[in-house]
N, C-alpha and C positions, 0 to 999 in steps of 0.2 A: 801477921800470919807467917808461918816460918816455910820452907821450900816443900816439906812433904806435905803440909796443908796446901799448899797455892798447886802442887801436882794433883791430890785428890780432887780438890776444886775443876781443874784446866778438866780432868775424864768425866766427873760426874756432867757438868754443865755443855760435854760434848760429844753429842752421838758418836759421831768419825774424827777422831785425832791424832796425828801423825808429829813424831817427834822426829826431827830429821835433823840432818845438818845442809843450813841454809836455807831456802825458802823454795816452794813447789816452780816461780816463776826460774831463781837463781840458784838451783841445787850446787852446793859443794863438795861432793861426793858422789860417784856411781850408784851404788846403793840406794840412797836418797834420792837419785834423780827415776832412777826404776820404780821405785814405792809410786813415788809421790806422781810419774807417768800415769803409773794405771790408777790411781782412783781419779786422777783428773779426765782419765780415757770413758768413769761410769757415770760422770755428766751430775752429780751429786755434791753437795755442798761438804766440804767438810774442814775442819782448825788445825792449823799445826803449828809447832812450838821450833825456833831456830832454837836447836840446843847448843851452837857457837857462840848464837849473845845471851845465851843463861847460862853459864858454868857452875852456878848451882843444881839446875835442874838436870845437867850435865851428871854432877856427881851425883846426884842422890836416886835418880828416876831407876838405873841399873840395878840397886838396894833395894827399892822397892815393885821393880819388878819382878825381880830374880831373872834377870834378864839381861844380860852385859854389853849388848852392842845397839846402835841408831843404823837404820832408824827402826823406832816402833809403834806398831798400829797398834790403836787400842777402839774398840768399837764399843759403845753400849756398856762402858765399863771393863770392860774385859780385853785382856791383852791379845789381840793375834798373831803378834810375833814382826819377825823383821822382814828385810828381803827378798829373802831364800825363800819361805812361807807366803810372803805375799802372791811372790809371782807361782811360785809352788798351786796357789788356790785359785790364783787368776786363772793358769794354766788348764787346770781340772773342772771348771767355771762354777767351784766352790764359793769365791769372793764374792761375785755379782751379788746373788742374792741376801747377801749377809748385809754388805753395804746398801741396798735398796731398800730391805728394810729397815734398815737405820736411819737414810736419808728421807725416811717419807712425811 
């Protein structure tokens, strides 16, 4: 399986998945530690990928998102963006129900 199969695989097989750098326990980045705060804050199960110990999935996930920075949420197949947009939709209590239904 080459990296952009084992990426469509990692979204399809998961509702809520967050490509971060480092892990939601051990975030390596601000960025990362923000994302991966608030979906741990909606109490909801969800996968994420250290994109530090994949440098494949590193390179190629930004290709295939059209999307160039980590981290990135991707819900239900579909990309919701980094950051800025997470907390953006947190903020406006966009997020909630987008991840509720995905978690249920």
């Amino acid at each position: 399986m080459d990296v952009e199969q084992l990426i469509q695989q990692q979204i399809k097989e998961n509702p809520i998945i967050l490509y971060m750098k480092g892990t939601p326990e051990f975030p390596s980045c601000g960025f990362s530690a923000r994302a991966s705060e608030i979906l741990m804050g909606y109490g909801k199960k969800f996968a994420y990928v250290n994109i530090l110990e994949n440098p494949d999935i590193r390179a190629t996930l930004p290709r295939i998102a059209n999307w160039p920075t980590f981290p990135q949420l991707w819900v239900n197949g579909e990309l919701i963006g980094g950051c800025d947009i997470i907390v953006e939709m947190a903020q406006k209590g966009e997020l909630q129900p987008i991840i509720d239904k995905a978690g249920a």
